[in-house]
C-alpha positions as CSV (number, residue, x, y, z in Angstrom):
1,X,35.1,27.6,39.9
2,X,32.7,25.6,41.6
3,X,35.0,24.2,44.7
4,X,37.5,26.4,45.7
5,X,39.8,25.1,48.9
6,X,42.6,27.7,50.2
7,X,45.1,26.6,52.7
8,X,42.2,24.3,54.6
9,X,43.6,22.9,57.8
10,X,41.6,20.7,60.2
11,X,42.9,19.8,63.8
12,X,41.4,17.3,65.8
13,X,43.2,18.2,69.3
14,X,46.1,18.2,68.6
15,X,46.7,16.2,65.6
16,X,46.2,17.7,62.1
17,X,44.1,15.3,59.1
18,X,44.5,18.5,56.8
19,X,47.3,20.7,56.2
20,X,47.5,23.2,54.1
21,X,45.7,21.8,51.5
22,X,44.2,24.4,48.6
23,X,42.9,23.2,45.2
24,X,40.1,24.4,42.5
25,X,37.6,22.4,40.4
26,X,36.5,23.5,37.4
27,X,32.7,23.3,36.8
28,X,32.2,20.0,34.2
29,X,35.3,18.3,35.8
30,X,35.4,14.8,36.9
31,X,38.2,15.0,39.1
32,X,39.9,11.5,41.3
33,X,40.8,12.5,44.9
34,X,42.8,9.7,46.2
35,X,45.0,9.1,48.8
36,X,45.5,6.2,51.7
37,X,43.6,5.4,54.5
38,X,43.7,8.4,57.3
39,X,45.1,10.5,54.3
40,X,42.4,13.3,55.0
41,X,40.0,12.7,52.6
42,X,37.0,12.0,53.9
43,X,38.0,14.7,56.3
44,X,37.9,17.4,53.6
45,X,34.9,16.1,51.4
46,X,33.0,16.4,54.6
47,X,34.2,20.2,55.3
48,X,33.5,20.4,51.4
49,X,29.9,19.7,52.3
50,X,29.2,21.5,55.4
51,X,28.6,18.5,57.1
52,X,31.9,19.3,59.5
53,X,33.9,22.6,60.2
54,X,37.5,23.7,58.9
55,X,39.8,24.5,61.4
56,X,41.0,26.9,59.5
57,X,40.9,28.3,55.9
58,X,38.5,28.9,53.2
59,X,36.3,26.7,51.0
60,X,33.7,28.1,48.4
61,X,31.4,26.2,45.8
62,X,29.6,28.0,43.1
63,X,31.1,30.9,44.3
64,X,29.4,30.5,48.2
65,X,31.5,30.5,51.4
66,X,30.9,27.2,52.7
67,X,30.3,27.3,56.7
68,X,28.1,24.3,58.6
69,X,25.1,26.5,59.2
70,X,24.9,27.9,55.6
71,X,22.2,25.9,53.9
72,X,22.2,27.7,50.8
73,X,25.7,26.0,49.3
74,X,24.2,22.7,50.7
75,X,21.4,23.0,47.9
76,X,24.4,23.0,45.0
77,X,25.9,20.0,46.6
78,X,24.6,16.2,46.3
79,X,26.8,14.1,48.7
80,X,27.0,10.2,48.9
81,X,29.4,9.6,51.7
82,X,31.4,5.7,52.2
83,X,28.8,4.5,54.2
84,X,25.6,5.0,52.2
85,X,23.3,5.6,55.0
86,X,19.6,4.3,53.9
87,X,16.8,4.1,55.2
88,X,16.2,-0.4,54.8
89,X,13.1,-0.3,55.5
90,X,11.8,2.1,53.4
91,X,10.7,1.3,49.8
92,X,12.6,3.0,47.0
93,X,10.0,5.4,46.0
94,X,9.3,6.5,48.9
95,X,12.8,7.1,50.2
96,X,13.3,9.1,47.2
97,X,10.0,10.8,48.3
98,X,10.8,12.0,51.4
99,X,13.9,13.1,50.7
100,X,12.7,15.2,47.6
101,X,10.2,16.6,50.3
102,X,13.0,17.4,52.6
103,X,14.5,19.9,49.9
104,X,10.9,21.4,49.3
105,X,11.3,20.2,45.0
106,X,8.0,20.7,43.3
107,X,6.4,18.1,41.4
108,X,7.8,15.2,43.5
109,X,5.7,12.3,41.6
110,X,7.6,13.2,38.6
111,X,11.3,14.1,39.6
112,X,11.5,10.6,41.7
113,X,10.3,8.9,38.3
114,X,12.7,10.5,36.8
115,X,15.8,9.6,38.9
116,X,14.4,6.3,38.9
117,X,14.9,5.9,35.2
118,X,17.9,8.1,35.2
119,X,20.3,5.5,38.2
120,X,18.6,2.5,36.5
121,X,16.4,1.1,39.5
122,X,12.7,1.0,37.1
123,X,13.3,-2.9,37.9
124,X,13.9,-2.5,41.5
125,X,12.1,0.4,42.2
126,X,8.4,-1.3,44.4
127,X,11.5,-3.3,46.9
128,X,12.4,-1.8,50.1
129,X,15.8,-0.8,50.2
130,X,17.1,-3.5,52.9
131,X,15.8,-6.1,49.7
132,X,18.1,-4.6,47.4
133,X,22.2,-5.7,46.6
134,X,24.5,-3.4,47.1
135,X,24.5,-2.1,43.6
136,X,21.1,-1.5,43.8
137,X,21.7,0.8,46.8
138,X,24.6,2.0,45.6
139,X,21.9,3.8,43.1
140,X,19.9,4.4,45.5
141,X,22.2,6.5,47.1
142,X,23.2,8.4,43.7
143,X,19.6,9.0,43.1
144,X,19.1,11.3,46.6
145,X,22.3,12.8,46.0
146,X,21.0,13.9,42.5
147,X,17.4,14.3,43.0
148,X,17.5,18.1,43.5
149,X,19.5,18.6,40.1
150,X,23.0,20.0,42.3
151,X,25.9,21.0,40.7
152,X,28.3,19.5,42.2
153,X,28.2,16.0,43.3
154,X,30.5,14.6,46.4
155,X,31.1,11.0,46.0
156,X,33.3,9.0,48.9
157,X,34.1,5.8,47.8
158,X,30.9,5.3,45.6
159,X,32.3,1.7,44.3
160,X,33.3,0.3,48.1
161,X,32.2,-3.6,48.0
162,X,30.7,-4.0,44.3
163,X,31.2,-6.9,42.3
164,X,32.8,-6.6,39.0
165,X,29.7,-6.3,37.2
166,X,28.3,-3.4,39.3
167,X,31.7,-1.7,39.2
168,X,31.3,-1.1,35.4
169,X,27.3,0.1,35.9
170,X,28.0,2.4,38.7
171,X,31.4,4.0,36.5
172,X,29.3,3.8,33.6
173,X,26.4,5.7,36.0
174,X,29.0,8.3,37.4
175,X,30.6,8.9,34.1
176,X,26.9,10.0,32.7
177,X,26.2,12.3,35.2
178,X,29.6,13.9,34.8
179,X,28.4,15.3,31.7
180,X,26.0,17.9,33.3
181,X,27.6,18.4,36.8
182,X,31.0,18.7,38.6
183,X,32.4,15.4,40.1
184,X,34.6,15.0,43.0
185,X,35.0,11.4,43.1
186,X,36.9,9.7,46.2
187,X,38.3,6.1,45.6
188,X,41.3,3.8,46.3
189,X,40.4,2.1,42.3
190,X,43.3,3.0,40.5
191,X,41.6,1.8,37.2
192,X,38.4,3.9,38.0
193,X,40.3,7.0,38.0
194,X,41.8,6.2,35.4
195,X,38.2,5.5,33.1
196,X,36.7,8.3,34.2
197,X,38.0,10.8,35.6
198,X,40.0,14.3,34.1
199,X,42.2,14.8,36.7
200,X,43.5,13.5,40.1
201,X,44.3,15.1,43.6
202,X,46.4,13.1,45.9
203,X,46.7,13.7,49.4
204,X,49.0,12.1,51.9
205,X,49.6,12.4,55.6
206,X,47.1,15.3,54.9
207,X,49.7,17.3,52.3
208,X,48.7,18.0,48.9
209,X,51.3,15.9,46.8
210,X,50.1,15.9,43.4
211,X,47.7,17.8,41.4
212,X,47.4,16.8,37.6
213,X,45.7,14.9,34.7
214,X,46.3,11.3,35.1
215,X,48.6,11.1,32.2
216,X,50.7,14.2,33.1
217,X,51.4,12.2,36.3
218,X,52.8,9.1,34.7
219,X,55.1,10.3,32.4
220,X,56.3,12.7,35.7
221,X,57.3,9.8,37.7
222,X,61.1,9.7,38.7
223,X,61.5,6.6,36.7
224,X,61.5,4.7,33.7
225,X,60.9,0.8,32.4
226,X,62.2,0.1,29.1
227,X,61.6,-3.4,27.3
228,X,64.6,-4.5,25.5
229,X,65.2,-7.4,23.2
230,X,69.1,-7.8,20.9
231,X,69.9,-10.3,18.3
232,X,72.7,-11.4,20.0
233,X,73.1,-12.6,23.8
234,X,74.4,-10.4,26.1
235,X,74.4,-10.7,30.4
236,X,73.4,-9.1,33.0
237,X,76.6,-7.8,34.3
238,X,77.5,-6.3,30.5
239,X,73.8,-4.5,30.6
240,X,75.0,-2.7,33.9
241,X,77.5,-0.5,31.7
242,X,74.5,1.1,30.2
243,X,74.5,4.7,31.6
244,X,72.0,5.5,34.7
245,X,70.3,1.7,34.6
246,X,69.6,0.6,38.2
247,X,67.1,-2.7,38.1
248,X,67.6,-4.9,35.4
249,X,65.8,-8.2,35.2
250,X,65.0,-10.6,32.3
251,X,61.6,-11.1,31.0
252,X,61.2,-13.6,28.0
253,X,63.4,-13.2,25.3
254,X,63.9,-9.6,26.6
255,X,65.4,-7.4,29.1
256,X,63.2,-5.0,31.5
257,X,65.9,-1.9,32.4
258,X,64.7,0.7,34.6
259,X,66.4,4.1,35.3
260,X,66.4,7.1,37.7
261,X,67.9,9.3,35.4
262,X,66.0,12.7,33.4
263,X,67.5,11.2,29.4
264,X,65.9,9.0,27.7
265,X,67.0,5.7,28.3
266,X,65.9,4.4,25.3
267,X,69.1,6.9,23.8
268,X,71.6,5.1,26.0
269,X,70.3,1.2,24.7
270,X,70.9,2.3,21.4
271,X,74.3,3.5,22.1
272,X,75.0,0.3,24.0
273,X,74.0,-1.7,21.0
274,X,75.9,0.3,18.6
275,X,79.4,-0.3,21.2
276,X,78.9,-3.6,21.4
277,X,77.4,-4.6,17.8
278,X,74.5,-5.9,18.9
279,X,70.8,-5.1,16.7
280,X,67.8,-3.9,18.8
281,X,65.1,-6.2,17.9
282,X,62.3,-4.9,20.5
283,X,63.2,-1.2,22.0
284,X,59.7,-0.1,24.2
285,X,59.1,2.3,26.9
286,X,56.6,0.7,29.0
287,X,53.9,2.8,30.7
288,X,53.9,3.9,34.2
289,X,50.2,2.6,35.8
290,X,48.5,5.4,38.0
291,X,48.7,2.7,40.7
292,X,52.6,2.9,40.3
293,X,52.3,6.3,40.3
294,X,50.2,6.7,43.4
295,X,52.6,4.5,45.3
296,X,55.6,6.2,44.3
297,X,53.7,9.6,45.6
298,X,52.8,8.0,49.2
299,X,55.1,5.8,49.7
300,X,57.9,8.8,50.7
């Protein structure tokens, strides 16, 4: 595996941002960790990294025991946390110098050309950072995380403030790189997950609460939207007979009917329609969103 967390806990006094939290990454996998804000996220990407210290439990990468003084698991890992901290006055070359200096990499000229080529900045790449947009650093910040070829990348909220335009480069960027390393990807873009990511993690109130591929998790939530349209009119209060319907509100020429129960509701329409001689015209099981999903998860 090449992040392993086992029952992680992290306590600051006397208040707990992690409990009990234990998951595995498979090396190759793109996986979404998402939760709200305070969930514990940053909290464990950053004991992930080194950069602070579990309270308690274990956390490996590659393989490595992960402690704040071990520099050796640090050289697997390239970490971009929320803030981006760059050097602005720095030109882009030679902040990717000095920081392939800092990890000792050997032919420097050519491994900063190539991550400028690789994160797209060959335009940008003679500014100093504090002249570039935020997309621009955005890449910048990529490109150090990268530059010493890791295999496992850390990225906390790598989107955070991008217009529409740089949220499909930097996705596009992200979803590249996943190809050759592991991705841990932190993010409260519900669509972003869902373009490119295998799996999600979801913490709340620093729990564990859901641990699947993105599709597993919609068809798991506890209920379900059908679209209906009949040939004939029917009301509201005749549509409550249908067994296990709760919400029922028109929409068009149609009916959206939602359900808590396990059956498919689409099973108890069509008995409905049979009972009261009606034809189904339009009979559709509309798609939970992961946003719906994520809500449903935090929200208890």
């Amino acid at each position: 595996m090449s992040i392993e967390v086992k029952h992680l806990f992290k306590y600051y006094g006397d208040q707990a941002a992690v409990k009990d939290v234990s998951f595995s990454i498979a090396s190759g996998e793109i996986v979404g960790f998402l939760g709200p804000n305070g969930a514990g996220k940053s909290t464990t990407m950053k004991i992930i990294t080194g950069f602070i210290s579990a309270s308690s439990g274990d956390v490996s990468v590659c393989g490595m025991p992960v402690t704040v003084d071990t520099l050796d698991t640090r050289k697997k890992i390239g970490y971009l946390p929320e803030n981006n901290p760059l050097y602005l006055d720095m030109y882009v070359k030679e902040y990717l110098t000095f920081v392939a200096n800092i990890y000792k990499l050997d032919n420097v000229k050519d491994r900063v050309a190539d991550m400028v080529k690789k994160v797209g900045l060959d335009v940008e790449q003679n500014k100093k950072i504090g002249a570039l947009s935020k997309g621009y650093r955005q890449r910048v910040g990529l490109a150090q995380a990268i530059i010493h070829d890791p295999e496992v990348l850390i990225l906390d909220e790598p989107t955070s403030g991008l217009d529409p335009n740089q949220l499909v480069e930097i996705r596009s960027l992200i979803k590249q790189i996943g190809k050759e390393k592991t991705v841990m990807l932190s993010t409260h873009i519900m669509q972003e997950v869902e373009a490119i990511c295998d799996r999600v993690i979801i913490i709340n109130k620093g729990e564990l609460v859901a641990d699947d591929k993105a599709g597993n998790l919609q068809i798991e939530v506890q209920h379900q939207t059908v679209y209906v349209e009949f040939d004939g009119n029917v009301t509201k209060s005749t549509l409550k007979k249908i067994t296990g319907v709760g919400k029922i509100e028109k929409l068009g020429d149609g009916w959206l009917l939602e359900s808590a129960i396990e059956d498919d509701l689409r099973k108890a329409i069509a008995r409905f329609a049979q009972e009261q001689d009606l034809l189904t015209i339009t009979l559709k099981q509309e798609e939970k969103t992961l946003e719906e999903v994520f809500k449903n998860l935090t929200n208890k």
